[in-house]
SEGUBA-890458 format. One record per residue: x, y, z of N, C-alpha, C, O in turn. Coordinates in steps of 0.1 Angstrom, whole numbers, plus 2048, in hexadecimal, padded with zeros to 3 digits. Layout:
BEGIN
XYZXYZXYZXYZ/...
END
This chain:
BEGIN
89274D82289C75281A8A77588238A476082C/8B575381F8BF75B8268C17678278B876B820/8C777482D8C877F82D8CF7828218CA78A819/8D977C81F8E37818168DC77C8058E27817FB/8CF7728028CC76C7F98BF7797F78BA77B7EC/8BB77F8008AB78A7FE8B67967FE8B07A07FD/8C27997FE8CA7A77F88CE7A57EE8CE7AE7E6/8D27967EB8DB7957DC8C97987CF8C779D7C4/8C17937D98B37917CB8B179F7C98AF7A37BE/8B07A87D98A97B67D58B47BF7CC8AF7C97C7/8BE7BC7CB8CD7C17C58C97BC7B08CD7C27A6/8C37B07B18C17B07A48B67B07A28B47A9798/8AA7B47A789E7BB7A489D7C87A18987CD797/8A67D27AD8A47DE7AA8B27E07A08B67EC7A1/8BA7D97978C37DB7878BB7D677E8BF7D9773/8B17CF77E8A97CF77389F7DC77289F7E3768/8987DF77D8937EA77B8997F57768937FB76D/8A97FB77D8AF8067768B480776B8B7811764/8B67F37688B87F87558B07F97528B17FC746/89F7F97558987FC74B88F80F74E884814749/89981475889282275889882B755892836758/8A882B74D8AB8367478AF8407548B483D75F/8AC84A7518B185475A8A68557658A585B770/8A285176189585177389984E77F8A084477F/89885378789985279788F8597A188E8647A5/88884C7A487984E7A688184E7B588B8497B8/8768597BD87C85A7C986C85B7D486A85F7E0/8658577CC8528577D38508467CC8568427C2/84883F7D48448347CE8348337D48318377DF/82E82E7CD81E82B7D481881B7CE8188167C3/8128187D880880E7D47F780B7D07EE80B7D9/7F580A7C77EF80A7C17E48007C67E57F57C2/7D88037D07CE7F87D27C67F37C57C87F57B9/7BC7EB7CB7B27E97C57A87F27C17A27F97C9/7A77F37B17A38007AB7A880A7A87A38157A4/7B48077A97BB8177A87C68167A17CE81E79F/7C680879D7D380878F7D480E7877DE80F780/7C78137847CA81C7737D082A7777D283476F/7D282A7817D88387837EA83777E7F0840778/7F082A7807F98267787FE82D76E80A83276D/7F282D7647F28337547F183F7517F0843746/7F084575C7F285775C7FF85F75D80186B75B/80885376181285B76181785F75681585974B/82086A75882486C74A83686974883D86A752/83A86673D84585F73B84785374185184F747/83A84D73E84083F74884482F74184382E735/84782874784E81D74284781374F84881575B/8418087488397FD74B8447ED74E84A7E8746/8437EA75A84E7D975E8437D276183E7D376D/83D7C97598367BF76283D7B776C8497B6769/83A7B377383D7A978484579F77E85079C784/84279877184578B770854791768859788762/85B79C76886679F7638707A176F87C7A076F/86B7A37748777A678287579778886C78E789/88779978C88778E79788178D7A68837977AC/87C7847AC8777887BA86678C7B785F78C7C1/86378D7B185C7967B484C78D7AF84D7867A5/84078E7B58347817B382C7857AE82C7927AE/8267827AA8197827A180C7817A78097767AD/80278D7A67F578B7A97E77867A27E2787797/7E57807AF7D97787A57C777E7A87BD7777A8/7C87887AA7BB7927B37B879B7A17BF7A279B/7AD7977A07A27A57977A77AF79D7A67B07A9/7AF7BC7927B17C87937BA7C879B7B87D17A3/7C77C079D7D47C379B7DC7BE78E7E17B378B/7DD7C77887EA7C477C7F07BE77F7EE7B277B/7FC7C178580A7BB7858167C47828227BF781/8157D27808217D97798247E377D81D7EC781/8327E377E83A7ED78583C7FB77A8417FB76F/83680678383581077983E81E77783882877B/84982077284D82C77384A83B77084983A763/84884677384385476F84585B77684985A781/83F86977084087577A83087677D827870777/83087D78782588778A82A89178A834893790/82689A78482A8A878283A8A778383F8A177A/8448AC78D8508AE78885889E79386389B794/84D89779A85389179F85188379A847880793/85D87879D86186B79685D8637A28608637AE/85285A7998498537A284B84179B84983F790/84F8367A884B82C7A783B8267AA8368287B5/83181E7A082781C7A682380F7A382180C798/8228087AB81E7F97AA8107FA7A58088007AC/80D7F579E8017EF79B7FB7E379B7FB7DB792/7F47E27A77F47D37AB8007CE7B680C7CC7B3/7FA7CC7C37FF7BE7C97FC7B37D07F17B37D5/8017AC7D27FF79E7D87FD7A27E88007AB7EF/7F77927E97EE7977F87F67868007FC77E7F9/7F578480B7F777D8137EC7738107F1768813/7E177380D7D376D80E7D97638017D5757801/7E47697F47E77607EA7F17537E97F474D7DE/7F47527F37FB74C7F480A74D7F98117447FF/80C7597F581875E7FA82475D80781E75E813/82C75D80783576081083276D81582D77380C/83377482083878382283F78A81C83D795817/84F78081F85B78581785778880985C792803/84D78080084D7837F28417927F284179A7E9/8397917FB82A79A7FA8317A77FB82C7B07F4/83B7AD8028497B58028517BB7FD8577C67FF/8547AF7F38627B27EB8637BA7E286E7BE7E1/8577C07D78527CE7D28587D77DC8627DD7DB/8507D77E48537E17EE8607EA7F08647F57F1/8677DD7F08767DD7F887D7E27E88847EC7E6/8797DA7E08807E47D587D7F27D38857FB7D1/8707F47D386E8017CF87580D7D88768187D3/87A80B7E988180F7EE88C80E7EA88E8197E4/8978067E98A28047E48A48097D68AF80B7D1/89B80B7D28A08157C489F8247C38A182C7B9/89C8267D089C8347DA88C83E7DB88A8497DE/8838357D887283A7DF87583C7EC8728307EF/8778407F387A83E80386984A80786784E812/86384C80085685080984D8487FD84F8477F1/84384280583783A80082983E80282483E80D/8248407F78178427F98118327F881382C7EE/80782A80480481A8027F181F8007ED827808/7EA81C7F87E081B7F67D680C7FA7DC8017F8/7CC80D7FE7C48027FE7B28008037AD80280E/7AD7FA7F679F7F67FE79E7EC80A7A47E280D/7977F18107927EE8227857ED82777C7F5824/7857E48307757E98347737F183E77D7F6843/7667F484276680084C7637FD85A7577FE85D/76B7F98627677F387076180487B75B805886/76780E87476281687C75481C87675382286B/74581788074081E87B73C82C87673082C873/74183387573F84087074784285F74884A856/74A834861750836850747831845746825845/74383783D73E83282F74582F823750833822/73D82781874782381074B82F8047448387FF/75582E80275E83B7F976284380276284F7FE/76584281076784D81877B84881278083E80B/77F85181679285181979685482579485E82C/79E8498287A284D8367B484C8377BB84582F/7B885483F7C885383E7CA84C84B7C7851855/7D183E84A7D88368527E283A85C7ED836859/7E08408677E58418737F183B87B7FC83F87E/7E882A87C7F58238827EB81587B7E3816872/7EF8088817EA7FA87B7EB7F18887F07F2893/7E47EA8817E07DC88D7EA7D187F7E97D6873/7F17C58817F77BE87F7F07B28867F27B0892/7E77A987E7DE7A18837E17958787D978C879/7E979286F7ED78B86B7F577F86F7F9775868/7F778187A80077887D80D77087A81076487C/81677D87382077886C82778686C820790870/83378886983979386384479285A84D78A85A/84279B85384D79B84B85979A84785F79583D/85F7A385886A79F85E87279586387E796867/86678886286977C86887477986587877E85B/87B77386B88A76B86689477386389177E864/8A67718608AF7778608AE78185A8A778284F/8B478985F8B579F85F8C279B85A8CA79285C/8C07A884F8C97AB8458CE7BB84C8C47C384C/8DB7C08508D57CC8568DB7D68498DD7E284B/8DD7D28408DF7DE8348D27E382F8D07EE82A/8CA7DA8318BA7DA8348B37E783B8AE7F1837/8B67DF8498B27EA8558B17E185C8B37D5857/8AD7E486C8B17E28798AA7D387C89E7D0879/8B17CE8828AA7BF88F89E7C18908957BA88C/89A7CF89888F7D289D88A7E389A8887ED8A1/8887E38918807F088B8797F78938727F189B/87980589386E80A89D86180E89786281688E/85380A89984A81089083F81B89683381D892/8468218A184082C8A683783389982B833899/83D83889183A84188683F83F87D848846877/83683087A83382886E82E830864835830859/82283986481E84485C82085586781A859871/82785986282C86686682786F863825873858/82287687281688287381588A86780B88C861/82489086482889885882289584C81C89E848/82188C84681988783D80C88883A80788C830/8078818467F68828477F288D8467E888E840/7F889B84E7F88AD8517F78B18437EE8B883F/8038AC83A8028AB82B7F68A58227F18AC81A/7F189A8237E689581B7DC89C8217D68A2818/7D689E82C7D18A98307CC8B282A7C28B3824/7D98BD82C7D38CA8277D58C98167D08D2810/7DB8C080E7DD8BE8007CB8BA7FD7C58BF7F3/7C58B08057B98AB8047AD8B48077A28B2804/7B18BD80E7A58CC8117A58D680179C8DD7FD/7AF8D37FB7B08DB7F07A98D97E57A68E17DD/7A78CC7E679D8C27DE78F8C57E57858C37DD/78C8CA7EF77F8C87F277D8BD7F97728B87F6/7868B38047858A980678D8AA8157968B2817/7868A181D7878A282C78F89682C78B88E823/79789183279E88683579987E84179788684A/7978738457978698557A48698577AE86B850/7A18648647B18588657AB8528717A485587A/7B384586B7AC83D8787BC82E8747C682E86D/7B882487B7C181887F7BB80E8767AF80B874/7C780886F7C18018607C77F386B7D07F3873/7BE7E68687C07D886F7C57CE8637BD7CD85B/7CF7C88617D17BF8557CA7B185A7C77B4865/7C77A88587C579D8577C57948497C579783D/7C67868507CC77E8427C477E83A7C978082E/7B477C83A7B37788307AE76D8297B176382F/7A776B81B7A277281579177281778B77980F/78A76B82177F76E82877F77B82E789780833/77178482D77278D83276B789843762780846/77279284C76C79285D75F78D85E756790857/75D78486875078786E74B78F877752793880/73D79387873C79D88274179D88F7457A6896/74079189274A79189F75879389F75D7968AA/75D79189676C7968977687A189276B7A789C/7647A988B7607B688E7627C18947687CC893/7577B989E7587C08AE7647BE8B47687C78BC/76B7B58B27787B88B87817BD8B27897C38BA/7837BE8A378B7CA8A17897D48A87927DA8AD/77A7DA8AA77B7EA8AD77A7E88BA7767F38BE/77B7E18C47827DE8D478F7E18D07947E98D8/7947DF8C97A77E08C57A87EB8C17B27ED8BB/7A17F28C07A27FF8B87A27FF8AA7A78098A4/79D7F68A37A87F68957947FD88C7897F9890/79480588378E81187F78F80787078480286F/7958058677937FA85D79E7EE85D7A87EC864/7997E78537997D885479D7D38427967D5839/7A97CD8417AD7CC8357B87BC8357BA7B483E/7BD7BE8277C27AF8237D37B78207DA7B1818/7D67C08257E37C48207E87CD8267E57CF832/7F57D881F7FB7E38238037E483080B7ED832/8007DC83A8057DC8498167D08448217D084A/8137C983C8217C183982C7CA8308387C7830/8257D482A82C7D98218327EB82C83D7F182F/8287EC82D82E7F383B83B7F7844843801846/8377E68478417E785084F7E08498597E0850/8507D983C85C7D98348617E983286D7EB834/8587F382F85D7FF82986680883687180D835/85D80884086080684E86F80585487480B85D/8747FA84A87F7ED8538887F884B88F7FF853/8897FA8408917FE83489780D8368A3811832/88B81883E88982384088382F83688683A833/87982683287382F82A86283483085A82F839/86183C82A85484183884A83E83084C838826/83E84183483083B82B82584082F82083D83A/81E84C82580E84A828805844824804843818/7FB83E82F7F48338297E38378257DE83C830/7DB83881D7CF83C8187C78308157C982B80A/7BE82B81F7AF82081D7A682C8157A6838818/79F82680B79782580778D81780B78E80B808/77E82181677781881976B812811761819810/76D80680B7698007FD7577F880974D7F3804/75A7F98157477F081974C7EE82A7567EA82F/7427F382E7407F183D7407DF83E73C7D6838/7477E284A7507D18517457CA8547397CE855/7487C08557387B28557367B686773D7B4871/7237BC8637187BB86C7187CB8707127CF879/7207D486971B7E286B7107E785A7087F085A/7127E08517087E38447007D78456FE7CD84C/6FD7DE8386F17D28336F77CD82E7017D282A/6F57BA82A6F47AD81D7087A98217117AB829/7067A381971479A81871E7A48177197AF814/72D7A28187347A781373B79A80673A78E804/7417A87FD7437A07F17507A77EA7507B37EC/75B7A37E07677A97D875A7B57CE75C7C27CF/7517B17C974D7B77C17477C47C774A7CE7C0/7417C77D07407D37DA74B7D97DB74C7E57D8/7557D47DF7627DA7DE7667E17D57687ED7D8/7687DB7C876C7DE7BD7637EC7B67697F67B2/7577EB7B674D7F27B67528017BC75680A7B5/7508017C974F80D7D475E8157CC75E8207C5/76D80D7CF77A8127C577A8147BD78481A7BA/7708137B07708187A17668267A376883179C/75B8247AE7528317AD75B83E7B575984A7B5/7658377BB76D8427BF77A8457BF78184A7C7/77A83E7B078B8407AD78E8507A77988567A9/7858537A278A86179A78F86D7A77988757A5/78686D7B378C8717BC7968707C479D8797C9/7988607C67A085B7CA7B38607C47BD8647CA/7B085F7B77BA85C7AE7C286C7AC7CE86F7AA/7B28787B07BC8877B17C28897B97CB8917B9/7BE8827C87C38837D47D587E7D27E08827D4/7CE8737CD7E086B7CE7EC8747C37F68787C8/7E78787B47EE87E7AB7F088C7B77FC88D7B7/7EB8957BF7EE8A07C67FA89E7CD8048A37CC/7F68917D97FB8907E080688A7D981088E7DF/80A8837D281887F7CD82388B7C682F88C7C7/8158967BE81F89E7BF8298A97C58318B17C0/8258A47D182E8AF7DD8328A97E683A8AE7EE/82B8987E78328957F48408927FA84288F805/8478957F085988F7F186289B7F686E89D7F9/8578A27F685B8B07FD85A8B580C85E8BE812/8508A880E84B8AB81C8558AB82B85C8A282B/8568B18328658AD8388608A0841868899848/
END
């Protein structure tokens, strides 16, 4: 896609969205992993866009992603929240696994909360643990940024020193002690997909440093990244990485581990959304 053809789309993606939100101006946006869509439905005053209404914008085909763009508050603040997104593993372009993204920025979210189940390549992690995403391994072999720069966008070459910004994590932090809840942080690895690792790549993740192991969030990242919007990122570790547990890995383990620990999950996120736009 041309530069000037991915501004004119995100230009009439994010005018359908503002005709349909009234006076809202959501200035927090978050993504919604696996498991954690129903938190969607908590907002209050909100207003529901499925995917297949906007232009640009793709359709998931994964158990326990919706599809719908959700508007509300948390307490006094105006929150965009995707529910449900598309993965690289679906077929997708980058540019399209993104373009949520880039809207939800452009309609002025400029801090993101990105959620996501992961496995746990560091051992010391168990499953339902929370960890806050530090920095990322980009192991997909592709980026987002591929191809002509738009620079009303943002820059040629983006800097992603502090992709997730200390300030933030300092924030989910101590908002997460309040709860009674200790935070990790450690280096989340994307890869494509949709096979999970074998033990031997495994072990090489954690030679690379990379602490968990996932199918997302690192594309979306670094779109939000390009744009200048900042982002903290929160794994939820849903099963230890193939050849540190026991038996197969499987979606339904997954699925499983994020429902037994959504209710915590879900106060963490409603806290943290409601102060983080304040954070400097």
């Amino acid at each position: 896609m041309s530069e000037s053809a991915l501004w004119d789309e995100l230009q009439r993606a994010a005018e359908v969205v503002r005709s349909k939100l009234g006076a809202r101006h959501p200035s927090v946006g978050v993504i919604l992993g696996s498991g954690l869509g129903a938190f969607a439905d908590t907002l209050t005053d909100a207003v529901a866009i499925p995917y297949g209404e906007l232009p640009g914008f793709p359709s998931s085909s994964v158990v326990g992603h919706s599809g719908r763009l959700v508007a509300g508050k948390v307490g006094d603040t105006q929150v965009l929240a995707m529910q449900g997104r598309v993965h690289y593993y679906e077929g997708h372009a980058l540019d399209r696994v993104v373009f949520p993204v880039r809207t939800m920025v452009a309609l002025g979210a400029r801090t993101l909360v990105i959620t996501n189940a992961a496995g746990g390549v560091n051992p010391s992690y168990r499953p339902g643990d929370l960890v806050l995403i530090r920095d990322h391994l980009n192991m997909l072999g592709e980026s987002p940024l591929r191809g002509p720069n738009d620079d009303r966008l943002g820059p040629r070459f983006p800097d992603m020193t502090e992709a997730y910004p200390a300030t933030l994590r300092a924030f989910a932090r101590e908002r997460a002690r309040g709860l009674g809840l200790e935070l990790a942080e450690g280096v989340y690895c994307a890869l494509s997909g949709p096979c999970y690792e074998t033990p031997a790549e495994v072990r090489m993740l954690a030679t690379l440093g990379a602490d968990l192991a996932g199918m997302s969030t690192v594309p979306e990242v670094i779109a939000a990244a390009h744009m200048g919007a900042r982002v903290l990122g929160i794994s939820c570790v849903t099963n230890q990485a193939a050849g540190l547990g026991v038996g197969k890995l499987s979606h339904a383990e997954v699925t499983e581990t994020a429902e037994r620990i959504r209710g915590t999950f879900t106060r963490l996120i409603a806290d943290l959304l409601a102060g983080i736009g304040g954070v400097p």
